[in-house]
C-alpha positions as MATLAB code, in Angstrom:
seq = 'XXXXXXXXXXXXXXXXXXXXXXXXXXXXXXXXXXXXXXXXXXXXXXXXXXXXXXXXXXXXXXXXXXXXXXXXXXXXXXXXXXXXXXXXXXXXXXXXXXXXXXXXXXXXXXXXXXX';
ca = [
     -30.711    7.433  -38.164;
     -28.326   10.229  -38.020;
     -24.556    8.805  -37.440;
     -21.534   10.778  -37.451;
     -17.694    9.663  -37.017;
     -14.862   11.573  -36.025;
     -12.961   10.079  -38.345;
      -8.843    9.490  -38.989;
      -8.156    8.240  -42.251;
      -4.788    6.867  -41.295;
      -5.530    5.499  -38.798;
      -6.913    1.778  -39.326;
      -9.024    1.227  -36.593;
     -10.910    4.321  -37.802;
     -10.979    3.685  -41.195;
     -12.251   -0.595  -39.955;
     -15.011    1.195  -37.801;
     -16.311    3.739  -41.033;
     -16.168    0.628  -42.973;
     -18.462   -1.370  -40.444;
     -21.141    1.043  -40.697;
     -21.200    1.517  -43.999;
     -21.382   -2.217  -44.169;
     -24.670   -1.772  -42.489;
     -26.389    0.749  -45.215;
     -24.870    3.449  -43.021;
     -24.054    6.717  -44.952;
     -22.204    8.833  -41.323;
     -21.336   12.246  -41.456;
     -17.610   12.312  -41.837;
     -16.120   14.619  -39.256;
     -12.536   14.348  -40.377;
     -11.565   16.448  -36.483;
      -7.724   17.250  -37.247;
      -8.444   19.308  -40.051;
     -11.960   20.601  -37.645;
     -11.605   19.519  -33.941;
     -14.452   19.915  -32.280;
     -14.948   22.749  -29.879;
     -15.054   22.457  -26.264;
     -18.884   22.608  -25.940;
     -19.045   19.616  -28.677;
     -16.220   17.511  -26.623;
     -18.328   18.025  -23.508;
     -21.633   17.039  -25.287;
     -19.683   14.084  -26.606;
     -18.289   13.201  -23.675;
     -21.596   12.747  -21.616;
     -22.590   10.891  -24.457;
     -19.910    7.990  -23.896;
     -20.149    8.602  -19.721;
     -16.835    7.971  -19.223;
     -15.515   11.535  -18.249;
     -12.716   13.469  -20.237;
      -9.591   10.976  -19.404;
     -11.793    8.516  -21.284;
     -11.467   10.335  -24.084;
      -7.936   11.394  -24.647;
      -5.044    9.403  -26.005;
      -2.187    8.958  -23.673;
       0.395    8.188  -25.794;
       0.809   11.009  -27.558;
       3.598   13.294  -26.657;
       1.769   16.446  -26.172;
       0.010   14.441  -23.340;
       3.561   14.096  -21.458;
       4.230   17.672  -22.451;
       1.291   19.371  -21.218;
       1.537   17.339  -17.817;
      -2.265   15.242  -18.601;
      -1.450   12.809  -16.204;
      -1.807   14.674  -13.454;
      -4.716   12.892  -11.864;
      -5.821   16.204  -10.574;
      -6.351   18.444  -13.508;
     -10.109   18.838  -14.238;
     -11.826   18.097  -16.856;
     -12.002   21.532  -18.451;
      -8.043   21.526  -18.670;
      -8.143   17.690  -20.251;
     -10.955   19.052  -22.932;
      -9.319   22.428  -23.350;
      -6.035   20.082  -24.320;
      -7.898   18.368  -26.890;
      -9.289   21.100  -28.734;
      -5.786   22.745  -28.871;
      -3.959   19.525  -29.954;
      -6.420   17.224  -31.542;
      -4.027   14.665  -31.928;
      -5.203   13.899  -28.258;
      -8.411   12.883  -29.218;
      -9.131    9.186  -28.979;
     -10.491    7.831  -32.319;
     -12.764    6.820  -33.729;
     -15.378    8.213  -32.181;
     -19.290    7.464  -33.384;
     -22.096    9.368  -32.276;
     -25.533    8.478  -32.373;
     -28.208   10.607  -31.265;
     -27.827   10.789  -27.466;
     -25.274    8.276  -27.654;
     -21.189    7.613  -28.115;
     -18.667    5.067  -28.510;
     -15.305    5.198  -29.318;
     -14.516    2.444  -32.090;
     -11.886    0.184  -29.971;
     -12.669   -2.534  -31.622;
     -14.514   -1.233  -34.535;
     -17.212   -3.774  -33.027;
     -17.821   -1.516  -30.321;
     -19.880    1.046  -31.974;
     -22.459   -1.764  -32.626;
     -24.297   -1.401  -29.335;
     -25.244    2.406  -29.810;
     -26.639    1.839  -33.667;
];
């Protein structure tokens, strides 16, 4: 099984979720994305992955969200991923990838269901 994390190590529920799996005998690819964000072809793949569109995705408390004007219901997707990969701090996190599937570790728990 091939498991990767986008991965903040201060950030607890990311560093909780990385611990879970490697509770299970999981060794995941460490994708530590503010030092590498992912490009805007890899947030799209990841994206379809969880099915829950780019908004899903992004963190809303963060104040380049307010800045660049994200909650504008009617900005499209490409503008939303095209935020993320400029400011990666927008990224929600963790995120797990499995194969064909995603989940964001909010609880930690919830990565179980794509493993």
């Amino acid at each position: 099984m091939s498991v990767t994390i986008y991965h903040n190590p201060r950030c607890s529920k990311s560093r909780q979720t990385l611990a879970l799996l490697e509770g299970r005998g999981l060794k995941p690819e460490i994708v530590l994305y503010l030092d590498n964000p992912p490009s805007a072809s890899e947030l799209t793949a990841i994206i379809a992955k969880l099915g829950d569109g780019a908004r899903g995705l992004i963190r809303t408390g963060e104040a380049a969200y307010k800045e660049l004007g994200l909650g504008d219901l009617s900005k499209p997707d490409t503008v939303i991923i095209k935020a993320m990969v400029d400011n990666p701090v927008l990224i929600e996190r963790p995120i797990v990838v499995n194969g064909a599937k995603a989940a964001i570790g909010r609880p930690p728990e919830a990565v179980l269901r794509i493993l």
